[in-house]
C-alpha atoms as one frame of an Amber mdcrd trajectory, in Angstrom:
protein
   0.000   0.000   0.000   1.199   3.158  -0.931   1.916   6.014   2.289  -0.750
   7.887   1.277  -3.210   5.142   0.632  -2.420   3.483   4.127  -2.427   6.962
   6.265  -5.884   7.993   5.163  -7.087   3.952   5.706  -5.700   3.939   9.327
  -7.192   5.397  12.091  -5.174   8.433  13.163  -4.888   9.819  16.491  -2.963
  12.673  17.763  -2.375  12.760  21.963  -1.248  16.379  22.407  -2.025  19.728
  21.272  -2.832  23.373  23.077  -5.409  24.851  20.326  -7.717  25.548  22.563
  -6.156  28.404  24.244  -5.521  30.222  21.044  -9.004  29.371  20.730 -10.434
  31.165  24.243  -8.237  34.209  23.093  -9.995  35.045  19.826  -6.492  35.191
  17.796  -8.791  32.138  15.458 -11.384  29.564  15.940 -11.420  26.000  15.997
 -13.915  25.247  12.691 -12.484  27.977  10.228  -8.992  27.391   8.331  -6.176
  29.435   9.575  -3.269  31.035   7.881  -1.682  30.880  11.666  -1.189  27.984
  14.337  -0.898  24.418  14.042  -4.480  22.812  13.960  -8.239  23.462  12.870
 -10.456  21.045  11.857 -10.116  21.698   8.383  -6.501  21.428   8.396  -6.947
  18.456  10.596  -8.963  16.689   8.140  -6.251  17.490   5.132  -4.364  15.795
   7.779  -6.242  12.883   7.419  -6.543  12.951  11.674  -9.073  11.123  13.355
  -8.875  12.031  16.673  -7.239  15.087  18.179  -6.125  15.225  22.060  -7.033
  18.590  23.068  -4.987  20.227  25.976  -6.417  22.442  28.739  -3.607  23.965
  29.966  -3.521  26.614  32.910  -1.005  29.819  32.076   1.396  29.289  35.409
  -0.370  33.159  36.081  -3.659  31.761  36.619  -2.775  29.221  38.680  -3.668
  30.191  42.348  -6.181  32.877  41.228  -8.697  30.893  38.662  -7.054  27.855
  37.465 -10.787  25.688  37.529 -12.401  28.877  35.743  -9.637  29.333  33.040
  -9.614  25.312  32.432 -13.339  25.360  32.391 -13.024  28.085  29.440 -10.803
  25.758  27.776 -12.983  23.145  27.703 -16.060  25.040  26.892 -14.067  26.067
  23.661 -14.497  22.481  21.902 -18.143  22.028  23.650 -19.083  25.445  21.440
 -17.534  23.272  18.285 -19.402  20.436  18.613 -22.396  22.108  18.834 -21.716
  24.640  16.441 -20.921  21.677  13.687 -22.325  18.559  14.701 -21.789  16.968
  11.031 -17.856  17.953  11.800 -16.529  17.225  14.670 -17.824  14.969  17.995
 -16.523  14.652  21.479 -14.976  11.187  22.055 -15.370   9.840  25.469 -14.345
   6.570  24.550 -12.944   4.341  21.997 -16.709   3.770  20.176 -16.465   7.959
  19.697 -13.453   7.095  17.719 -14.131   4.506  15.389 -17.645   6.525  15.202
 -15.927   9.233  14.228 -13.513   7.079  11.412 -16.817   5.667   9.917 -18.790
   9.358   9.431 -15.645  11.039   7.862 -15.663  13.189  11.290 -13.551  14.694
  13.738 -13.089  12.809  17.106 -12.314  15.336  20.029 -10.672  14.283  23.210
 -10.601  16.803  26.264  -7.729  16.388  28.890  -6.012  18.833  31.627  -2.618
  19.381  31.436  -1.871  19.536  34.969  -4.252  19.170  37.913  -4.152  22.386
  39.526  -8.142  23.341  38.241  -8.773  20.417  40.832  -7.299  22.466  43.620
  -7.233  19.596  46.601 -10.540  18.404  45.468 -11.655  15.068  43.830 -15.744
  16.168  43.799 -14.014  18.317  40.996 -12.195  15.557  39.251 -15.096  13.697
  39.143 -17.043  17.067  37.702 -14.883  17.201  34.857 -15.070  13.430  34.323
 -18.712  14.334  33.578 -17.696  17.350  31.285 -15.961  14.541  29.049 -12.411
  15.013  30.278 -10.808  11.689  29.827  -6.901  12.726  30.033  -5.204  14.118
  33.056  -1.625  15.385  32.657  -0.935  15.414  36.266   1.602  18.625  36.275
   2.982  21.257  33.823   6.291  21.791  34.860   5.895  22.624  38.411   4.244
  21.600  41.468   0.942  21.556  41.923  -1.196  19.172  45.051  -0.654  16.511
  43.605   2.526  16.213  42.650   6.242  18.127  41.291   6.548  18.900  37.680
  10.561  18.362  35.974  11.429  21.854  36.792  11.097  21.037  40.272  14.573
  20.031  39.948  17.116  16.614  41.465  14.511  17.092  45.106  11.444  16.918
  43.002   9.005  14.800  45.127   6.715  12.349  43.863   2.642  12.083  44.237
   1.472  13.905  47.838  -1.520  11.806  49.614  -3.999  13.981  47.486  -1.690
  13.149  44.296  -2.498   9.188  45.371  -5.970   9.508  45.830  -6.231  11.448
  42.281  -4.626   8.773  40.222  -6.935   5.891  42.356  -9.726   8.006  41.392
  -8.733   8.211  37.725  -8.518   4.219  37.883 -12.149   3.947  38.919 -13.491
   6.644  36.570 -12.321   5.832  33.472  -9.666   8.942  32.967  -6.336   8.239
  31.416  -3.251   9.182  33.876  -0.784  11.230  31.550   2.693  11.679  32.894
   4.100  13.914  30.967   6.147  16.980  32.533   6.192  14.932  35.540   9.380
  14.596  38.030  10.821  11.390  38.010   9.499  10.755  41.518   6.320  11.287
  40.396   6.267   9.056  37.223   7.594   6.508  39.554   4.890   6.485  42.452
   2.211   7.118  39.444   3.418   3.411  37.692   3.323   1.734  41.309  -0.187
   3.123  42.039  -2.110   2.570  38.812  -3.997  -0.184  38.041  -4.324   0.832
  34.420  -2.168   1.827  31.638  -0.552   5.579  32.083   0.784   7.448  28.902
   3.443  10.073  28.145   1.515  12.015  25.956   4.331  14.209  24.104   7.643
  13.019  25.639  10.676  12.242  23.727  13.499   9.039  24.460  16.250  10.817
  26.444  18.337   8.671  25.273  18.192   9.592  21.189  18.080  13.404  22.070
  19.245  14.625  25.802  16.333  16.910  27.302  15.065  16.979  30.729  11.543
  16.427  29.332  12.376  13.440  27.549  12.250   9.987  29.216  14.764   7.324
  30.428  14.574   4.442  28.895  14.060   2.670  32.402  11.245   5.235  32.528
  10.360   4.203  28.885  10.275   0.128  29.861   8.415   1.219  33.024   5.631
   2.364  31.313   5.637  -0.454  28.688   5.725  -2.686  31.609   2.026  -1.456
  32.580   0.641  -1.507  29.035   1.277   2.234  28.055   2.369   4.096  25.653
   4.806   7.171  25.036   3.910  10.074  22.423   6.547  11.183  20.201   6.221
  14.755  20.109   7.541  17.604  17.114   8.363  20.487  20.286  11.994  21.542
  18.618  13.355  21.817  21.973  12.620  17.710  22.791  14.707  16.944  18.885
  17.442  18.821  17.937  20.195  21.384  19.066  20.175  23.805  18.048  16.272
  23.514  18.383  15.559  26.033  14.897  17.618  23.185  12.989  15.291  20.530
  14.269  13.451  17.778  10.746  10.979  15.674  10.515  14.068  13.368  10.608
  14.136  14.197  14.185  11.202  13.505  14.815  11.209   9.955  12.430  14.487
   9.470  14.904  12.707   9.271  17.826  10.013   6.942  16.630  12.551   4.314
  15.009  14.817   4.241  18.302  11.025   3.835  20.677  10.087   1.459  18.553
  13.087  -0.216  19.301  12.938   0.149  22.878   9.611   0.025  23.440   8.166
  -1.970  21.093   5.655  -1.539  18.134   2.759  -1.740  20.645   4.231   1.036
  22.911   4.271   4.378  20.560   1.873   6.948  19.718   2.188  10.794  18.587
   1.839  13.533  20.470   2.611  16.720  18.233   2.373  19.186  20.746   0.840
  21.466  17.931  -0.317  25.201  19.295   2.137  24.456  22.235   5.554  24.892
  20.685   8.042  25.548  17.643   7.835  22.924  15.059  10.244  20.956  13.011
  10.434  21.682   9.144   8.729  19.093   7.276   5.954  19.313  10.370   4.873
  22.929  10.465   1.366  22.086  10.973  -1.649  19.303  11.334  -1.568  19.096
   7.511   1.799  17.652   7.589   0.739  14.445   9.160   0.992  12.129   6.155
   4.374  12.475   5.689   5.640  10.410   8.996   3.933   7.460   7.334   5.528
   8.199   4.672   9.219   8.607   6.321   8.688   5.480   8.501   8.086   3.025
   5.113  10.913   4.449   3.843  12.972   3.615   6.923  11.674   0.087   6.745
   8.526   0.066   9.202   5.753  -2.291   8.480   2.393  -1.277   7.877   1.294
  -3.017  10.727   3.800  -0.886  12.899   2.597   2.394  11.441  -1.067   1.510
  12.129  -0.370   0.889  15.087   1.892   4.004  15.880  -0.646   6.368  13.997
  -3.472   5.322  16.107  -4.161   1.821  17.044  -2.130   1.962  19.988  -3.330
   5.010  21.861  -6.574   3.669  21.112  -6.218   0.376  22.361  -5.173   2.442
  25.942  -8.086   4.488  25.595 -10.744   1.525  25.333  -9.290  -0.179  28.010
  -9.310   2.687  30.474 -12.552   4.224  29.634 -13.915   0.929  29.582 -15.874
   2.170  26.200
């Protein structure tokens, strides 16, 4: 099958971008093409993407003055979309949303947090946006937060607090998928002995092909394998290449070749990161998504492997954690 044939035949998922504050700020909207930013539905669709992962990230300014309202604004953002074009896009709360979406020609839309900090100490909210249709939770940014330390937290960084416990257990029983992603290596640790269910890295990078403090070990890599996860190659420059304005596609194709080796063709997914970073050339934007199929034949990747990176895998995490 020809790269272009087998992209727009698989089922394409996508576990990380931030459109959504771009969004809430008016600089564009969700349903109309764009000349700027990474992702809109139309460009998502030239993308041939079948579900996209959208972030709600709290700006570190808003976080002790109205980080529930701000991710609540966030999340209202996609609500507005599929409402506004129903024959579009649809909000995925599990698996069945997904291959829904595949089988209409539509847009699947995932909502997750990245970080917990709109939960304050609070699980009555967890469980609030659980009903809202969140069904990711990235459980820090890059700092701490009451549940646990994000990386910048530094060598002391400490793992999951009693709250941080009680948040992941609570995830279990819900149906949310745990995300550690920006999480300190403490916290990645106590998260993989608490969870009874698979956890994901939803845009982190193998430390071991490109040296970033964001990007995993591989005995954080195998840990998370270990428990029937999956890590998210992402595009951010930063995660690829230095210097970072230098950074391909090959980077990017790289990463996924030396996971796949690590991890295993079961273990990988994408997570572009799009509206939260600098791209690589070759990846500027959502539309550029048929060319990593494209790079990983020519590198000698099945097309059972790139099924299964595009999509299959993140969705085979998803079902079993929403139970849907």
């Amino acid at each position: 099958m020809d790269p272009h044939t087998l992209h727009f035949d698989s089922i394409v998922i996508d576990a990380h971008c931030d459109t959504l504050g771009d969004v809430l700020e008016g600089k564009r909207t969700l349903t109309e093409r764009s000349a700027t930013g990474h992702v809109d539905l139309p460009r998502l669709r030239e993308g041939g993407i079948t579900a996209q992962l959208f972030a709600c990230f709290v700006p570190v300014e808003e976080y002790h003055r109205s980080a529930t309202r701000h991710a609540m604004q966030r999340l209202d953002m996609l609500h507005l979309a599929v409402e506004s074009h129903p024959d579009e896009i649809l909000l995925a709360t599990g698996a069945a949303d997904i291959r829904r979406a595949k089988a209409e020609g539509k847009i699947a839309g995932i909502l997750g947090l990245e970080g917990a900090e709109p939960l304050g100490d609070s699980i009555e909210t967890l469980r609030c946006f659980y009903r809202l249709g969140v069904r990711n939770l990235g459980l820090t940014w890059n700092f701490r937060n009451d549940v646990a330390d994000g990386v910048m937290e530094g060598p002391n960084a400490r793992g999951l607090s009693e709250f941080g416990v009680r948040v992941v257990e609570e995830c279990n029983r819900l149906g949310i998928v745990v995300d550690v992603s920006h999480l300190a290596a403490a916290g990645v640790r106590d998260v993989l002995q608490v969870s009874q269910q698979p956890v994901i890295a939803s845009h982190s990078n193998a430390r071991a092909a490109f040296d970033h403090y964001r990007n995993l070990s591989d005995a954080q890599i195998e840990a998370i394998v270990a428990g029937g996860g999956v890590i998210g190659v992402t595009f951010v420059n930063a995660f690829l290449h230095n210097p970072p304005g230098d950074a391909t596609i090959d980077n990017v194709l790289d990463q996924i070749d030396y996971l796949v080796g690590v991890a295993g063709a079961d273990h990988v997914t994408i997570g572009s990161d799009f509206d939260g970073a600098s791209m690589p050339r070759g990846l500027e934007d959502a539309t550029c998504y048929p060319s990593l199929p494209a790079g990983m034949l020519a590198r000698g990747h099945s097309e059972t492997t790139i099924r299964k990176v595009l999509g299959l895998n993140f969705l085979r995490v998803f079902e079993q954690v929403t139970g849907r």
